[in-house]
C-alpha positions as CSV (number, residue, x, y, z in Angstrom):
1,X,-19.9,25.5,-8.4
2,X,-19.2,23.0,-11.1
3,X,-18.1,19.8,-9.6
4,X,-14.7,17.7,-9.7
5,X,-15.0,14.6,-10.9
6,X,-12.8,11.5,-9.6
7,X,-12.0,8.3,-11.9
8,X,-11.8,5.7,-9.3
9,X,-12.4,5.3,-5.4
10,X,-9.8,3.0,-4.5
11,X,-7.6,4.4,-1.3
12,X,-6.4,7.6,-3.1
13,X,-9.8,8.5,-5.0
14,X,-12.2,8.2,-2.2
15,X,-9.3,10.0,0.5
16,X,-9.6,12.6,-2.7
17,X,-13.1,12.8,-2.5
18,X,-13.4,13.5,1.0
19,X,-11.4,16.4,0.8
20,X,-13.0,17.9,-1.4
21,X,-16.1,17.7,-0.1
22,X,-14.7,19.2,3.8
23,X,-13.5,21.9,1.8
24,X,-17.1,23.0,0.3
25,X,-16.7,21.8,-3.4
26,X,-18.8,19.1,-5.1
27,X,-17.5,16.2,-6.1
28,X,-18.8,13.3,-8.6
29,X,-17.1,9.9,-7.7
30,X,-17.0,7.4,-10.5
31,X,-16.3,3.8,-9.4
32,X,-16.8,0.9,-12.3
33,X,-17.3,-1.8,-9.4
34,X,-19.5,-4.2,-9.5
35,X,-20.7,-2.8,-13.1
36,X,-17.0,-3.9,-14.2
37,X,-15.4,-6.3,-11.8
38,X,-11.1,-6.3,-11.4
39,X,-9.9,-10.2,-10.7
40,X,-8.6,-9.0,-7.2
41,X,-11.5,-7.4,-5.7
42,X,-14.0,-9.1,-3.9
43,X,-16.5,-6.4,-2.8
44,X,-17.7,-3.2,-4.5
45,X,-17.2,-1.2,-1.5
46,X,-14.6,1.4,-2.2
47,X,-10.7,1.5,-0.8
48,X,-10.7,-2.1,-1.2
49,X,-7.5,-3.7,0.3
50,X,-6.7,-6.6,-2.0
51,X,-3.1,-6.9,-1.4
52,X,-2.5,-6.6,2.6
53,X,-4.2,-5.3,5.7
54,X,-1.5,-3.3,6.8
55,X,-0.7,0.3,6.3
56,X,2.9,-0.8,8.0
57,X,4.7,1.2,11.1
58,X,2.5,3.6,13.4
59,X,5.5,5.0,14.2
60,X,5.8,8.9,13.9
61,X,8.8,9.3,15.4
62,X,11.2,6.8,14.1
63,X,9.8,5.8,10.7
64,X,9.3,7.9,7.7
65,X,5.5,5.4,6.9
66,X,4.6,6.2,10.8
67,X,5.3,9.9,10.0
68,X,2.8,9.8,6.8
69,X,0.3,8.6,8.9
70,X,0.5,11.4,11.3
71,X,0.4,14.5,8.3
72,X,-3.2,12.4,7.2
73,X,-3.9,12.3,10.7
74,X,-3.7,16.3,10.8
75,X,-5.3,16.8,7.5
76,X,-8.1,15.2,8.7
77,X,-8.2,12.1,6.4
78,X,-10.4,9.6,6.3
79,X,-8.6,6.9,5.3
80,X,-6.8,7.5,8.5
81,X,-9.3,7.8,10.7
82,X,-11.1,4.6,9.2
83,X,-7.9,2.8,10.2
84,X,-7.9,4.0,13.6
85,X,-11.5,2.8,13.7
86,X,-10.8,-0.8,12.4
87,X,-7.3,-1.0,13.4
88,X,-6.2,-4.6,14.9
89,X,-3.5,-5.8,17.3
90,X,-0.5,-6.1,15.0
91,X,2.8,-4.7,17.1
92,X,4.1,-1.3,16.2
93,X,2.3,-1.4,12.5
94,X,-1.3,-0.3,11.8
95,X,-3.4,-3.2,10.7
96,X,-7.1,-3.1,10.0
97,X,-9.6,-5.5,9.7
98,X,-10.1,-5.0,5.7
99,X,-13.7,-5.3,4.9
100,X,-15.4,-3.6,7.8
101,X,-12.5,-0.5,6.9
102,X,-14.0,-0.2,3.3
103,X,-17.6,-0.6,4.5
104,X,-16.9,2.4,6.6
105,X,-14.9,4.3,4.5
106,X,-18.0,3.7,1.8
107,X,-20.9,4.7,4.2
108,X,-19.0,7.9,5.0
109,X,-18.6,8.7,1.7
110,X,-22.2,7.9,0.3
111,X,-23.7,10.0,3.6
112,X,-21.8,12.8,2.4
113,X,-23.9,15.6,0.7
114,X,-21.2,17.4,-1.5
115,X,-20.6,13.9,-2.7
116,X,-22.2,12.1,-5.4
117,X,-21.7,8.4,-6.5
118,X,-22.1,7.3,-10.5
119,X,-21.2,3.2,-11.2
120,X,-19.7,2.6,-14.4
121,X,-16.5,2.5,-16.2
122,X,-15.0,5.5,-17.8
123,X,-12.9,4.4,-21.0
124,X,-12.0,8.0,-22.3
125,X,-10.1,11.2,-20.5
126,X,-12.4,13.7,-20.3
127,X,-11.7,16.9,-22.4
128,X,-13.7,19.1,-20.4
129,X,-14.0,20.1,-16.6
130,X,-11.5,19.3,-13.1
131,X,-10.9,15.3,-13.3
132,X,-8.8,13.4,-10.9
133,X,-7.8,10.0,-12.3
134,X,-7.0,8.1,-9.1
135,X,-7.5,4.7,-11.2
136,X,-5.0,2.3,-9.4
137,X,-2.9,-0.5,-10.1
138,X,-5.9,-1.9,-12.1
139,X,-6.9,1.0,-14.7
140,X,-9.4,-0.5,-16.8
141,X,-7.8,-1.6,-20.4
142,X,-9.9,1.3,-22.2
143,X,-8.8,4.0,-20.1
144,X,-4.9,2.7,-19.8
145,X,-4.9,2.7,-23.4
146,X,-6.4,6.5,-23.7
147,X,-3.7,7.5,-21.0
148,X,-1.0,5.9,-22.9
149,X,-2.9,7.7,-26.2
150,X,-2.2,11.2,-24.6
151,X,0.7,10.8,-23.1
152,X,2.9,9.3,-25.8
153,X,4.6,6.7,-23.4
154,X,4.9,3.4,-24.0
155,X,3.0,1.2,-22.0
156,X,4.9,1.7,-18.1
157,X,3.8,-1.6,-15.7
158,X,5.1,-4.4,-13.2
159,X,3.6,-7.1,-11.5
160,X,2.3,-7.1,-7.8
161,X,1.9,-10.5,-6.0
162,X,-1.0,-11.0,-3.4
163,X,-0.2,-12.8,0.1
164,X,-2.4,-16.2,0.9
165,X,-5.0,-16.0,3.7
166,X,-5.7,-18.7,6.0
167,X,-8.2,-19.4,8.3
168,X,-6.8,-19.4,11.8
169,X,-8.7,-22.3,13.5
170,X,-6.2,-24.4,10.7
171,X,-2.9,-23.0,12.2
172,X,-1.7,-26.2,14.2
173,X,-0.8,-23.9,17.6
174,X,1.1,-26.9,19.0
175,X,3.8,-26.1,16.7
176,X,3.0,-22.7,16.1
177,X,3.3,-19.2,18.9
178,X,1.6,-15.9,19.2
179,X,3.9,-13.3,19.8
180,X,5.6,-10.0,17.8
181,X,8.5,-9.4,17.1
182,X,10.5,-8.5,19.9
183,X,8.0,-8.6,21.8
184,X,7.0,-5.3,20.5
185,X,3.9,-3.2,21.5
186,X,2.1,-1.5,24.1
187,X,-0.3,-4.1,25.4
188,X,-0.4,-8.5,25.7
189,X,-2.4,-8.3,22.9
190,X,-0.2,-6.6,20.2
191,X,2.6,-8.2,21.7
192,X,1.5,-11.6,20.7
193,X,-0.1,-10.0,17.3
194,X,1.7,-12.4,15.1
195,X,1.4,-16.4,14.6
196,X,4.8,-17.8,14.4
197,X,5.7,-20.4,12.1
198,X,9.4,-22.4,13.1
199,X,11.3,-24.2,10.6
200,X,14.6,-26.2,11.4
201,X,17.3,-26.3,8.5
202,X,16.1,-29.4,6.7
203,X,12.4,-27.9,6.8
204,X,13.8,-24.6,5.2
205,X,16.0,-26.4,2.7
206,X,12.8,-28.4,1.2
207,X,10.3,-25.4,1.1
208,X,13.1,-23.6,-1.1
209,X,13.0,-26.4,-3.3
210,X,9.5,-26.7,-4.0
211,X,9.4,-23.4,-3.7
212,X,11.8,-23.2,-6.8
213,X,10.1,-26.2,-8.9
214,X,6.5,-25.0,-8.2
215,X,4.1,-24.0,-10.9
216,X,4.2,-20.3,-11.7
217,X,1.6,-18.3,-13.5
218,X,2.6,-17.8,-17.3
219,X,2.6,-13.9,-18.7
220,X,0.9,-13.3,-21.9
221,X,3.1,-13.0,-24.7
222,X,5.1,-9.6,-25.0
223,X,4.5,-9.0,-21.4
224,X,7.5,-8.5,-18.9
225,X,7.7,-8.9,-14.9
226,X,9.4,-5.9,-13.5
227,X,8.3,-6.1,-10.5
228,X,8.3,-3.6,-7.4
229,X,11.0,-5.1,-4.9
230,X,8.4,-4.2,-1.7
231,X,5.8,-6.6,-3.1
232,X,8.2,-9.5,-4.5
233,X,6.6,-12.9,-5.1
234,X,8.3,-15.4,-2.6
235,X,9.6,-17.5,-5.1
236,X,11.3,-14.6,-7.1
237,X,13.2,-13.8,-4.2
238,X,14.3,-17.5,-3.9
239,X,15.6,-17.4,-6.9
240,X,17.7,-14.9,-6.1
241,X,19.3,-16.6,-3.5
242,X,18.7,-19.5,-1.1
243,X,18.7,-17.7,2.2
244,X,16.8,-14.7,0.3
245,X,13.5,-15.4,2.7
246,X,15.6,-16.0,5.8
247,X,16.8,-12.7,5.4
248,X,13.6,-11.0,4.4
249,X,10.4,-12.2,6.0
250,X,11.7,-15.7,7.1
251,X,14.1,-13.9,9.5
252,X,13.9,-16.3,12.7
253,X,15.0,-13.1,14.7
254,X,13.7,-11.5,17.9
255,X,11.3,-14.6,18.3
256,X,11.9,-17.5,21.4
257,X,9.8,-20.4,20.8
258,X,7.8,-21.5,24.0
259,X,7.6,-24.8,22.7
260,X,11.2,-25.4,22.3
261,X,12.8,-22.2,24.3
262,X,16.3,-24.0,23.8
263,X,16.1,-24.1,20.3
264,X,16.7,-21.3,17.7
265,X,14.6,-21.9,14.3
266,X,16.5,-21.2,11.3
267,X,14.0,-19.6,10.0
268,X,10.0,-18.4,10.9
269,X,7.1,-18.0,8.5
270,X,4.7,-14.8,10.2
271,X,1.5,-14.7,9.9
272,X,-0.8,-11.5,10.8
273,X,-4.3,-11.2,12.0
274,X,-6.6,-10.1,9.1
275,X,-9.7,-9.3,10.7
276,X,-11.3,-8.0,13.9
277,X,-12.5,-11.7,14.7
278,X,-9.3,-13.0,14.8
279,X,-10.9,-15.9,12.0
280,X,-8.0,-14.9,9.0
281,X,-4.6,-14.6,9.2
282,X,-2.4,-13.6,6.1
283,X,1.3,-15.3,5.6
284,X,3.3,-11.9,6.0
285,X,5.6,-11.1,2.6
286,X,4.7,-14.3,1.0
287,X,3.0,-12.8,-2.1
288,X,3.3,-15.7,-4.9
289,X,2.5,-16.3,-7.9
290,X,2.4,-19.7,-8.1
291,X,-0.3,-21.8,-9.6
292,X,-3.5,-22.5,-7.1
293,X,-2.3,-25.8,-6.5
294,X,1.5,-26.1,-5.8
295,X,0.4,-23.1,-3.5
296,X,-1.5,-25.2,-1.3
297,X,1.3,-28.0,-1.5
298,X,4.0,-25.8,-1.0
299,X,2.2,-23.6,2.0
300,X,1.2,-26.9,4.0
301,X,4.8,-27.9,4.2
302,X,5.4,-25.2,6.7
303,X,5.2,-26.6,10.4
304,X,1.9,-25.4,11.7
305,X,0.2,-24.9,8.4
306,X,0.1,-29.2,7.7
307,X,-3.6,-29.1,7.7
308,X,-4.4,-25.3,6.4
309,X,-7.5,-24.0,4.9
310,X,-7.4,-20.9,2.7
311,X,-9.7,-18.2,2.5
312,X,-7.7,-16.8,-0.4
313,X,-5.2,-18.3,-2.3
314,X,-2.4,-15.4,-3.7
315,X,-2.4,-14.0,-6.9
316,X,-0.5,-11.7,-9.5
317,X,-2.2,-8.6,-10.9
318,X,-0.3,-5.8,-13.7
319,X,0.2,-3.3,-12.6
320,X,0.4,0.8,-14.3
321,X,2.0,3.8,-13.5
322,X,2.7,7.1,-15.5
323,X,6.3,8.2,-15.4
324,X,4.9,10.9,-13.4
325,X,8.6,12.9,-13.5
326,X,7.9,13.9,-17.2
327,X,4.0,14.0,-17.3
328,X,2.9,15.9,-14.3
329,X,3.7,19.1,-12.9
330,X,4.1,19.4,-9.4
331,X,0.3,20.3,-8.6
332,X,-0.4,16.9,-9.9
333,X,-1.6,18.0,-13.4
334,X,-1.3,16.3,-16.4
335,X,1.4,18.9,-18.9
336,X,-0.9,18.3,-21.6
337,X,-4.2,18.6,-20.5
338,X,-4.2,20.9,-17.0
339,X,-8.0,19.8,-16.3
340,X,-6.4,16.4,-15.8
341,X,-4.6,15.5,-12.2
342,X,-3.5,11.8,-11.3
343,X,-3.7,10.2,-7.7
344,X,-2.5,7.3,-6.1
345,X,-0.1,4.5,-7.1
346,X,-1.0,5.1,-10.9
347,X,1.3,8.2,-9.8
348,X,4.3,6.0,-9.1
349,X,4.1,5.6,-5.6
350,X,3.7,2.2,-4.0
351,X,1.6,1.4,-0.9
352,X,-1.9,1.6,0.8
353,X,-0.8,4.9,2.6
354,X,1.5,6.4,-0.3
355,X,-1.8,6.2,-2.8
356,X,-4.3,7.8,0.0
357,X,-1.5,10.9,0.7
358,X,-1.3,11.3,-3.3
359,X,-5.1,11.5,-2.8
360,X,-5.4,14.1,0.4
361,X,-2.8,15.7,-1.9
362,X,-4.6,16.2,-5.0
363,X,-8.1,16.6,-3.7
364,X,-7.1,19.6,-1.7
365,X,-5.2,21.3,-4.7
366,X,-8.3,20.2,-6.6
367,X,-10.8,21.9,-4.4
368,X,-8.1,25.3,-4.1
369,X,-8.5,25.6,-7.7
370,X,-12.2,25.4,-8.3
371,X,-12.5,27.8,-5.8
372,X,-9.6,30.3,-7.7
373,X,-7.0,29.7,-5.7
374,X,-3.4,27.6,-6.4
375,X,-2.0,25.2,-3.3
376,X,1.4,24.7,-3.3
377,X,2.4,21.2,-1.6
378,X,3.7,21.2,1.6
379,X,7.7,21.4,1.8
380,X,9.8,18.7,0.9
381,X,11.4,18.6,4.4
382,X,7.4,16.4,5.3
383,X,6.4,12.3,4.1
384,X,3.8,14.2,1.9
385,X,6.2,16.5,0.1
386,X,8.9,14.1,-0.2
387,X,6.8,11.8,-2.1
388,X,5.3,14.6,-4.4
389,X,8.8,15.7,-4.9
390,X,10.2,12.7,-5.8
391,X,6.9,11.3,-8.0
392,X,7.3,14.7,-10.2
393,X,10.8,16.1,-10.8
394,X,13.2,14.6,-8.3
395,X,13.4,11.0,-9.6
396,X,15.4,9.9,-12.7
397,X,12.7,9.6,-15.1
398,X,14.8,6.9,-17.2
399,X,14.9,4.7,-14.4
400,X,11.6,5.2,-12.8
401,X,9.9,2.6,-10.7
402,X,7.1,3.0,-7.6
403,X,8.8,4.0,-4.8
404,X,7.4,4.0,-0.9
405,X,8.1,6.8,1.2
406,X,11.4,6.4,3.0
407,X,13.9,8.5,4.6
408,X,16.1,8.6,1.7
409,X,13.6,10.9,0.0
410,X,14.2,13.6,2.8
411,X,16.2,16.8,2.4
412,X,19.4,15.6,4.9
413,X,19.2,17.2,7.9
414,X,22.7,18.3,8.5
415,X,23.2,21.0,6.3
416,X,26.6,21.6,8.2
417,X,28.8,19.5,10.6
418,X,28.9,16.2,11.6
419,X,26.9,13.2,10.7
420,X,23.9,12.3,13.6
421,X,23.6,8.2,13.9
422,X,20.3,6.8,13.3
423,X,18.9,6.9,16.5
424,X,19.6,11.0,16.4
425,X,18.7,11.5,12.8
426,X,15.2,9.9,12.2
427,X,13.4,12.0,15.1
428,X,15.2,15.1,13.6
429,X,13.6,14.1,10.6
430,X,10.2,13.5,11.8
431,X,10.1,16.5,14.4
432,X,11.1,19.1,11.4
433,X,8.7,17.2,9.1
434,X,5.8,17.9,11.5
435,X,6.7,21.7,12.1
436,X,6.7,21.8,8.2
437,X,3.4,20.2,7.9
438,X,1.6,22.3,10.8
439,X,3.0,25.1,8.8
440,X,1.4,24.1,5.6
441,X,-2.3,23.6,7.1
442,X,-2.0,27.2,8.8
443,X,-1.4,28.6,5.4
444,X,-4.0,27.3,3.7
């Protein structure tokens, strides 16, 4: 059997990969790292998280993220069950310590027989054989412009912003706390999975100024920043509004701190464990894109981060995606050239799990075909078929932007009659979208 070959092993390429291979075919996994290195990765292991360590709510009842993870769960992916393997305490979300993830998810992929591993960049699409182009928010310059070549569009991108790291024997804990969100998880340990940060008015008042007169990172001429509103540098959304961050990850709610139990903050900087050691901790939603050093003078103005040390300072990084609604069909093929299929967030979806799904996805219609059959995806009532639904035919393709998988994307599920509150209508959601998916696996 001639083998499928996959640009890329990011998240969605290597989850791509590894379905193939479970399902019999061979597979050829091109990866230009450390042959040709990207600014934001570090490593040349593959699904590389450069951005966050979290893969967001575990919950599959409630939350339309959680439910994703259970439909990889039951597909058998591997970017799931790598997670699950690396996972640290971090409340109801699914963190993972990041580089022992990737290691894992690149020894299981390199002891794989079906699988074989070629380093080097591809700069062309191919004209002949099954390709999957799971190339990421950093396509190589060369093969963005040959996908722009074939598909006639002009050039479709927006800036993501990566969050600062800092190294958690820095964190002054006399001002700072351990604790989640509500207090929320199963155990003492993901219940104080967070460090908390508290800033009194006058504190808050002067980080949004320097916030707002920082250095930022210049774009190159003719370049624009539309960026993704789930990844918005800190200082964009400070622009949009003094009490933007207080609103957004600042919010000083369902936090009591122990060392002033009296006294509300008016606003709390999170930060989340990064790794299983517990040495790095990332500042949660402050991507930036501020110069290297107004972050550091900026940053150490927040109580408990005076004396910080950074393991990585954040970053901006352009980022591509097709306008998937007029260039694929839903199978995940390029119109023009069928041999062709795209994966991950160069699709148009946005987030860690989103790409690896769009992944699962297209390996298994991949590995259908070369055997001659044709896999349908799964319904648009699951997270999975929501996403493909919405990626190619069901959004507005004039105003198409990376989207991650919500509940809004879901067929309603009151076809008739009244309206169900929240609390009612997300587990409808989630218990038909996993009667859906079971259904799709048994047909396949």
């Amino acid at each position: 059997m001639e083998p499928i070959h996959i640009i890329g092993a990011g998240l969605a390429g290597s989850e791509a990969a590894w379905q193939i291979a479970r399902a019999g075919v061979p597979v050829v996994l091109h990866e230009m790292r450390p042959v040709v290195e990207t600014f934001a990765h570090k490593t040349g292991d593959f699904a590389e998280m450069v951005c966050s360590n979290s893969f967001r709510s575990d919950d599959d009842e409630n939350n339309a993220v959680g439910q994703l993870h259970w439909e990889m769960r039951a597909a058998g992916g591997l970017i799931m069950a790598m997670a699950d393997r690396h996972k640290l305490p971090a409340g109801g979300a699914l963190a993972v310590d990041r580089n022992a993830f990737s290691a894992d998810v690149t020894a299981a992929l390199r002891a794989e027989p079906l699988i074989s591993v070629e380093a080097g960049e591809i700069a062309e699409l191919p004209r002949e054989g099954r390709w999957i182009i799971a190339t990421g928010p950093l396509t190589s310059a060369a093969l963005g412009a040959a996908i722009r070549v074939e598909t006639g569009a002009e050039s479709l991108a927006f800036f993501d912003a990566i969050a600062p790291i800092v190294y958690a024997e820095s964190i002054d804990m006399s001002t700072a706390w351990r604790q989640s969100r509500y207090d929320k998880g199963e155990t003492e340990e993901e219940r104080t999975a967070y460090i908390n940060c508290p800033m009194t008015k006058a504190e808050y008042e002067a980080f949004i100024d320097a916030l707002l007169a920082a250095d930022k990172t210049e774009f190159h001429e003719g370049e624009t920043a539309g960026y993704f509103d789930g990844c918005l540098p800190i200082e964009v959304m400070a622009e949009r509004g003094r009490e933007t961050l207080r609103f957004g990850p600042m919010k000083p709610v369902g936090l009591t701190n122990p060392h002033r139990p009296d006294e509300k903050p008016y606003a709390v900087v999170q930060l989340r464990r990064d790794n299983a050691l517990g040495t790095l901790y990332n500042i949660v939603g402050f991507q930036t894109k501020m110069k290297y050093g107004a972050q550091t003078e900026v940053l150490r103005m927040i109580p408990g981060l005076q004396d910080a040390g950074f393991a990585r300072l954040g970053g901006i990084h352009r980022n591509t995606f097709l306008n998937s609604p007029t260039l694929l069909d839903d199978r995940m093929r390029l119109r023009s050239r069928p041999n062709l299929r795209f994966a991950g967030q160069v699709t148009g979806v946005e987030g860690y799990v989103e790409s690896a799904a769009m992944g699962l996805l297209a390996g298994r219609m991949a590995a259908a075909e070369a055997k001659g059959g044709d896999l349908a995806p799964p319904s648009g009532n699951t997270a999975m078929g929501a996403l493909i639904h919405h990626i190619t035919g069901g959004a507005e393709a004039k105003t198409f932007q990376p989207m991650n998988v919500n509940f809004g994307l879901f067929p309603p599920i009151d076809a008739k009659g009244g309206r169900r509150g929240r609390k009612a209508r997300y587990p409808a959601y989630t218990t038909r979208a996993k009667d859906d998916f079971r259904a799709w696996l048994a047909g396949q």
